[in-house]
N, C-alpha and C positions, 0 to 999 in steps of 0.2 A: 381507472387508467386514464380516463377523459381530462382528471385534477393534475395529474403528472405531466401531460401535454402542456394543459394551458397552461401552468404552472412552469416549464421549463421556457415554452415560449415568455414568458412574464419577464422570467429572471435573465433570458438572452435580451429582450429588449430593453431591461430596463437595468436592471442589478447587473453590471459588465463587472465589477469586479467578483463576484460570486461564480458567474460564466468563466472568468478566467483562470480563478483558481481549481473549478472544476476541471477546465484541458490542462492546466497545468499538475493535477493528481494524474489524470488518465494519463498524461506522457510520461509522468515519474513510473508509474506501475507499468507500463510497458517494457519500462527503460528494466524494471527489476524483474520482469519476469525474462527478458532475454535475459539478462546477465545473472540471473538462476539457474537458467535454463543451460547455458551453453558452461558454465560451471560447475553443473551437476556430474559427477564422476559416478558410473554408475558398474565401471571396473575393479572400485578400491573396494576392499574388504571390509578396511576400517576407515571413518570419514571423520574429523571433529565437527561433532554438532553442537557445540555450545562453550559461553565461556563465562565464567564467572570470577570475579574478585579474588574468593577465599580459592575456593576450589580450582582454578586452573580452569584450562580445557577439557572438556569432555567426548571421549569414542561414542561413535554407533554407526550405523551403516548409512547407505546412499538414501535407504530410503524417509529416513528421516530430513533431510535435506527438502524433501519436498513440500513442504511449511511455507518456505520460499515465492514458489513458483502460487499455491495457492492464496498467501498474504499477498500478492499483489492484484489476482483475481480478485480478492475482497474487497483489497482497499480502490481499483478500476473501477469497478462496476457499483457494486451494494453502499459503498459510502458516498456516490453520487447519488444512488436514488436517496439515503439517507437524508443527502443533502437539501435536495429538493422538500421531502417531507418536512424536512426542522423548518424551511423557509416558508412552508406551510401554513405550521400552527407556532412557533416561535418569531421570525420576520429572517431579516435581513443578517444582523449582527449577530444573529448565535449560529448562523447557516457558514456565516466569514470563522468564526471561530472552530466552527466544525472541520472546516476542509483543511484548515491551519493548523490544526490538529492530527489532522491527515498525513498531512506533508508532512509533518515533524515523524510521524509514525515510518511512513516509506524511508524518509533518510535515517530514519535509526537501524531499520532494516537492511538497508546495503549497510552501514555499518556494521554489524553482526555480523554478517554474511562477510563482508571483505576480510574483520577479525575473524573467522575461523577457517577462510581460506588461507590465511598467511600462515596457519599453524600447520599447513599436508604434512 
């Protein structure tokens, strides 16, 4: 735990752009779990949980929706520590492509999410 400290202190004083893509995941996933959260309809019987290409939309209940609310847990918290580790034992540049990775993950996620709520 000692490595993670010094390590995140390292990359706030020195690595600002890795620090800032970091708050700027933690904001995105905050951002989707309220707007998961407060979206979550836990009255509907039948909810569209998914959408595909060939197949359409797909039915299942509320609580499937909750995918959601925990991909954004994930990608807050555990792909920052990730992050840090990759800065670790890989450097700088695979830590930026990480978290770049990340973001692209969270906006594809409100995507999803926007597409199957425009199907109620």
């Amino acid at each position: 735990m000692q490595t993670f400290k010094e390590d995140f202190l390292k990359i706030f004083q020195t690595e600002r752009g890795i620090f800032v893509l970091m708050v700027f995941n933690l904001l995105l996933s905050i951002a989707l779990i309220i707007f998961s959260i407060i979206t979550l309809n836990p009255s509907a019987s039948v909810v569209k949980i998914g959408y595909g290409d060939i197949g359409g939309y797909r039915d299942g209940t509320w609580l499937d929706m909750l995918a959601f609310p925990l991909l954004a847990l994930i990608f807050g918290t555990l792909h920052s520590l990730l992050a840090i580790r990759i800065f670790q034992k890989r450097g700088s540049g695979m830590a930026k492509f990480f978290l770049i990775t990340t973001t692209m993950l969270i906006l594809g996620s409100f995507l999803v999410l926007v597409r199957t709520l425009g199907e109620r």
